[in-house]
N, CA and C atoms as an extended XYZ file, in Angstrom:
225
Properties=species:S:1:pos:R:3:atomname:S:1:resname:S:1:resid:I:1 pbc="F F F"
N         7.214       33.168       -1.529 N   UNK     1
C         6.024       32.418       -1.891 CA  UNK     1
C         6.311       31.665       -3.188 C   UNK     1
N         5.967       30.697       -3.133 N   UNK     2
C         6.113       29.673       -4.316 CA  UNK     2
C         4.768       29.574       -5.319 C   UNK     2
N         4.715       29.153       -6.473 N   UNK     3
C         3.446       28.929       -7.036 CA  UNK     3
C         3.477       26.934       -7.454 C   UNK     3
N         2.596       27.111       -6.668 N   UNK     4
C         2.158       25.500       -7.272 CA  UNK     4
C         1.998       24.964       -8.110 C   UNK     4
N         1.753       23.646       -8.642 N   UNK     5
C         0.791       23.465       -9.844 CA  UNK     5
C        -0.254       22.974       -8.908 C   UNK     5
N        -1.522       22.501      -10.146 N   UNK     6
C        -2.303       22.185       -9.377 CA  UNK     6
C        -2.138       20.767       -9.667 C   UNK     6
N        -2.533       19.717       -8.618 N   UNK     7
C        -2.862       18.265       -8.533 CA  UNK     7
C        -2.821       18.070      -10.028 C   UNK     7
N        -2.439       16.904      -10.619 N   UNK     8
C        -3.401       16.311      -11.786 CA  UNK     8
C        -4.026       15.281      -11.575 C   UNK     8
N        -4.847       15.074      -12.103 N   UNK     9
C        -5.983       14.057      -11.769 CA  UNK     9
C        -5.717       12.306      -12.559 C   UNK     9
N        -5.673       11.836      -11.772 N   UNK    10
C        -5.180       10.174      -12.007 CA  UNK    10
C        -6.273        9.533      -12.815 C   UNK    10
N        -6.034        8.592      -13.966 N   UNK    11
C        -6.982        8.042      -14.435 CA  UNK    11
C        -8.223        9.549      -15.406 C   UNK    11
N        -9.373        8.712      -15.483 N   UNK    12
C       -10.338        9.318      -15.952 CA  UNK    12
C       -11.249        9.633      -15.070 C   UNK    12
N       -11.494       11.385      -15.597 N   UNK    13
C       -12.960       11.672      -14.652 CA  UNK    13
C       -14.046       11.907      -15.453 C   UNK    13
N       -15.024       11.371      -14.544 N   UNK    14
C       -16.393       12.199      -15.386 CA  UNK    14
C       -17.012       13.027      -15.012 C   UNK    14
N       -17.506       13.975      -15.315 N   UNK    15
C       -18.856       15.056      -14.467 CA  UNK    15
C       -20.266       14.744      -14.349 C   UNK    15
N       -20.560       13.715      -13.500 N   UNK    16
C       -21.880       14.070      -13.975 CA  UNK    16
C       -22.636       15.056      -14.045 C   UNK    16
N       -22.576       16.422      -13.935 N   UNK    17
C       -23.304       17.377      -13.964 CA  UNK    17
C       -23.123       18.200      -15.882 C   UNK    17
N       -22.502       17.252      -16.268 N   UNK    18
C       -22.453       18.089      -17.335 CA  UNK    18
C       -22.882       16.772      -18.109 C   UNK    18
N       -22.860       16.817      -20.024 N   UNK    19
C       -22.872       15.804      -20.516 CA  UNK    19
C       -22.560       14.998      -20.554 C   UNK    19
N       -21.545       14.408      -19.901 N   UNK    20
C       -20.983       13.019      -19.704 CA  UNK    20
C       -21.456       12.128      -19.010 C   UNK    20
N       -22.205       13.076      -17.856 N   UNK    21
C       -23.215       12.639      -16.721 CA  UNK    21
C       -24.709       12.051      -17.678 C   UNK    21
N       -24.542       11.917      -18.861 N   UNK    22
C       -26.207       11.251      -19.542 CA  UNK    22
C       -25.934        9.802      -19.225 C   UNK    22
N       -27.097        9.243      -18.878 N   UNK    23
C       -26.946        7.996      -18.856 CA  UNK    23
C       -26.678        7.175      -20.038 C   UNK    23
N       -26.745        7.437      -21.184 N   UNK    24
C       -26.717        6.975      -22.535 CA  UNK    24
C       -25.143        6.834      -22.961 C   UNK    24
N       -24.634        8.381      -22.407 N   UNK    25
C       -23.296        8.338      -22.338 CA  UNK    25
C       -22.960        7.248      -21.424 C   UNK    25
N       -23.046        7.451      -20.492 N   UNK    26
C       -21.990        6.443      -19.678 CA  UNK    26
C       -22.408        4.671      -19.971 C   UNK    26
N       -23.873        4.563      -20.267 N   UNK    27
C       -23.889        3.044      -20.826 CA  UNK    27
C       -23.121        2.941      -22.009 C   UNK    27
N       -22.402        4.329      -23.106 N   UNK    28
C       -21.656        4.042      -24.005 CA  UNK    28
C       -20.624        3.190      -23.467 C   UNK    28
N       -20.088        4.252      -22.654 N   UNK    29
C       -18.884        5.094      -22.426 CA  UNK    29
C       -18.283        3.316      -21.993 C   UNK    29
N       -19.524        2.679      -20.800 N   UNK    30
C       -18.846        1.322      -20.666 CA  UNK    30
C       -18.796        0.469      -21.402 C   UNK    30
N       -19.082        0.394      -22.570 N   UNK    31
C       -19.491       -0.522      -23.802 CA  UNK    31
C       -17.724       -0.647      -24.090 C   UNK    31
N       -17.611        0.565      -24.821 N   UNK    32
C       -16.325        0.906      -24.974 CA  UNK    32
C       -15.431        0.249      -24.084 C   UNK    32
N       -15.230        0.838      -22.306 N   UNK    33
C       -14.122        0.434      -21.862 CA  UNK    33
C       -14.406       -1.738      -21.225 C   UNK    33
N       -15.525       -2.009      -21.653 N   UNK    34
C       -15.634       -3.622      -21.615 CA  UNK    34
C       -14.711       -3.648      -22.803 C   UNK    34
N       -15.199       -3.702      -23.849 N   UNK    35
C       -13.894       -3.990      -25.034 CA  UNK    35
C       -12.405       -3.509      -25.134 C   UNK    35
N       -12.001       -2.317      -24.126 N   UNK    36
C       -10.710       -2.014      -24.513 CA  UNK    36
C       -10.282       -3.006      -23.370 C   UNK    36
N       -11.057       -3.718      -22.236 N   UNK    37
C       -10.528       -4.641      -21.479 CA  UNK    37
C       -10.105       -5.755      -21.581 C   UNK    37
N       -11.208       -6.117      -22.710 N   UNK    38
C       -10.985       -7.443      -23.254 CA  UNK    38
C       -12.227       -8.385      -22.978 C   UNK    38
N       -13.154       -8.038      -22.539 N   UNK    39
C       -14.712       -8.543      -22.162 CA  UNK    39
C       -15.106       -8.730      -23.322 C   UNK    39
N       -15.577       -9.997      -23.482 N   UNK    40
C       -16.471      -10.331      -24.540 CA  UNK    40
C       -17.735      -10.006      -24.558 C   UNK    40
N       -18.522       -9.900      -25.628 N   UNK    41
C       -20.000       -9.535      -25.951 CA  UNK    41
C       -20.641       -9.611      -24.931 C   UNK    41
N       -21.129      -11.043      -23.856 N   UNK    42
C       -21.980      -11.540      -23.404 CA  UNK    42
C       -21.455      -10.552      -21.847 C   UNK    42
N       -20.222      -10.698      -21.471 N   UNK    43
C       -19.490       -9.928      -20.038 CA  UNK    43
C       -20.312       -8.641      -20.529 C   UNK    43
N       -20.165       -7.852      -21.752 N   UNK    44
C       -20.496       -6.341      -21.887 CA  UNK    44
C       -21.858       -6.169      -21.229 C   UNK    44
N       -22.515       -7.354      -22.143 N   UNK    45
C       -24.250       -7.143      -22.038 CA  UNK    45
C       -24.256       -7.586      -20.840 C   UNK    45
N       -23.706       -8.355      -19.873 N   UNK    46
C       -24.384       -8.539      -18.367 CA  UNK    46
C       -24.316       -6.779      -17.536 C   UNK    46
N       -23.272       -6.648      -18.117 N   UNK    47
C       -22.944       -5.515      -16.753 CA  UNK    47
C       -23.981       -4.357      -17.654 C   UNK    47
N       -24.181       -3.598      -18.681 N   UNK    48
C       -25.356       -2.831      -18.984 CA  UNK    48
C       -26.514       -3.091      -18.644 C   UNK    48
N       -27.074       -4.631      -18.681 N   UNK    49
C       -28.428       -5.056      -18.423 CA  UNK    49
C       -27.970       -4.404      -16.901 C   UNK    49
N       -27.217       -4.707      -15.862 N   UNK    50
C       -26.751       -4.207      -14.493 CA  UNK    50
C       -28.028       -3.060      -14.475 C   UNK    50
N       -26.595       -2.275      -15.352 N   UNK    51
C       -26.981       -1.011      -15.273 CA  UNK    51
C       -27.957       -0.335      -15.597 C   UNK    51
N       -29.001       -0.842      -16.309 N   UNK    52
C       -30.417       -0.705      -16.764 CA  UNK    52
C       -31.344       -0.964      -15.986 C   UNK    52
N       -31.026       -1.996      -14.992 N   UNK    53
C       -32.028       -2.446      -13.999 CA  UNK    53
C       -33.087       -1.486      -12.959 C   UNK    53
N       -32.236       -0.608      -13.050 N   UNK    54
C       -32.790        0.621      -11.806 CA  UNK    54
C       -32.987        1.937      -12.269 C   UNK    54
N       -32.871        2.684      -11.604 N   UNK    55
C       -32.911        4.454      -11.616 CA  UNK    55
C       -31.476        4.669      -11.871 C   UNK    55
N       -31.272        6.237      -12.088 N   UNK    56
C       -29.843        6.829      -12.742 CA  UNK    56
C       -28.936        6.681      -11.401 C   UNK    56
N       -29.033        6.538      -10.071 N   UNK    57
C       -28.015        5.931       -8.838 CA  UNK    57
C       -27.696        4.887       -9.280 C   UNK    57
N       -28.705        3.962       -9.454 N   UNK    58
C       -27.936        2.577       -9.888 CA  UNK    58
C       -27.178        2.661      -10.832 C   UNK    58
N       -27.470        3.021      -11.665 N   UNK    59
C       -26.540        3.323      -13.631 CA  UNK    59
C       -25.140        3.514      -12.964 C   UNK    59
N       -25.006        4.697      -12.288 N   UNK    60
C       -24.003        5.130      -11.737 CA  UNK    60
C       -22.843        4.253      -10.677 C   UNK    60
N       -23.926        4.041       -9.743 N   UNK    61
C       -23.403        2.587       -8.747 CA  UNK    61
C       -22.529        1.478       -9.332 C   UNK    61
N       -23.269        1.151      -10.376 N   UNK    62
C       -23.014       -0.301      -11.007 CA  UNK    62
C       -21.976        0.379      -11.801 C   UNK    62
N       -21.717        1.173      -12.641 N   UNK    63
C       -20.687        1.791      -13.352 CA  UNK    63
C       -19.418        1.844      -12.163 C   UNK    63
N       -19.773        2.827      -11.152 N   UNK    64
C       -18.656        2.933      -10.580 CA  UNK    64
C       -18.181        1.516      -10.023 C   UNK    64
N       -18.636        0.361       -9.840 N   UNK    65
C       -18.362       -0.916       -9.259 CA  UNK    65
C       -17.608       -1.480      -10.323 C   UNK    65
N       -17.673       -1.964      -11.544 N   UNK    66
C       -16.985       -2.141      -12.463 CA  UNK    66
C       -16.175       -1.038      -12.668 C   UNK    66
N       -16.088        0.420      -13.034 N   UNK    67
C       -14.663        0.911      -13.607 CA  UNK    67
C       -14.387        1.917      -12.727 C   UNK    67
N       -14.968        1.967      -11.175 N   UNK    68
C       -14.157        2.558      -10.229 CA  UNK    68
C       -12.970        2.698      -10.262 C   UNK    68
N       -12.128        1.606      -10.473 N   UNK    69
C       -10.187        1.757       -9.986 CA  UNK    69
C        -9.844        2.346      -11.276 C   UNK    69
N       -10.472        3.190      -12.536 N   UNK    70
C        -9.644        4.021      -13.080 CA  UNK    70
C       -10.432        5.377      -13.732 C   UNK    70
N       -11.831        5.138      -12.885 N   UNK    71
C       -12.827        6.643      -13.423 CA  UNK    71
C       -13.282        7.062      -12.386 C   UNK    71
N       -13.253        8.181      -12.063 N   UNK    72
C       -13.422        9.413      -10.962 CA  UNK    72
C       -14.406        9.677      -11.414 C   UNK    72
N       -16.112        9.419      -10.859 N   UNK    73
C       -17.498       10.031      -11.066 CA  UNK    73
C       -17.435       11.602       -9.920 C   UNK    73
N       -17.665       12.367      -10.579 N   UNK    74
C       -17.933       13.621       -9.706 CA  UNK    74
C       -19.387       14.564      -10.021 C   UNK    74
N       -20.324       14.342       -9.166 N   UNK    75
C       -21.401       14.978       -9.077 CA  UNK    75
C       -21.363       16.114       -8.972 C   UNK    75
């Protein structure tokens, strides 16, 4: 019998079930990764207003649509 490792996980995850999962957080959290992208002011504020528009699915939705290809949301 061999011992494994386990998987490591690609990119960034978040939980939403724990604090990271606040919506406050994650409207940070994208503030932040608009600027480490290179999005200017006005790109930042479209995609938060996005994300403000609705209930905490949408927050989430619209988050994962923009930084899907490098953050793992896990409920």
């Amino acid at each position: 019998m061999a011992i494994l490792e386990k998987p490591k996980e690609k990119g960034i995850t978040i939980d939403l079930t724990g604090p990271q999962g606040n919506a406050f957080y994650l409207l940070g959290i994208a503030s932040k990764f608009g600027r480490e992208l290179g999005w200017d002011r006005d790109e930042i504020e479209i995609v938060l207003r996005e994300m403000k528009r609705g209930d905490y699915e949408n927050l989430i939705t619209v988050f994962d649509k923009y930084f899907g290809d490098f953050v793992t949301l896990y409920k």
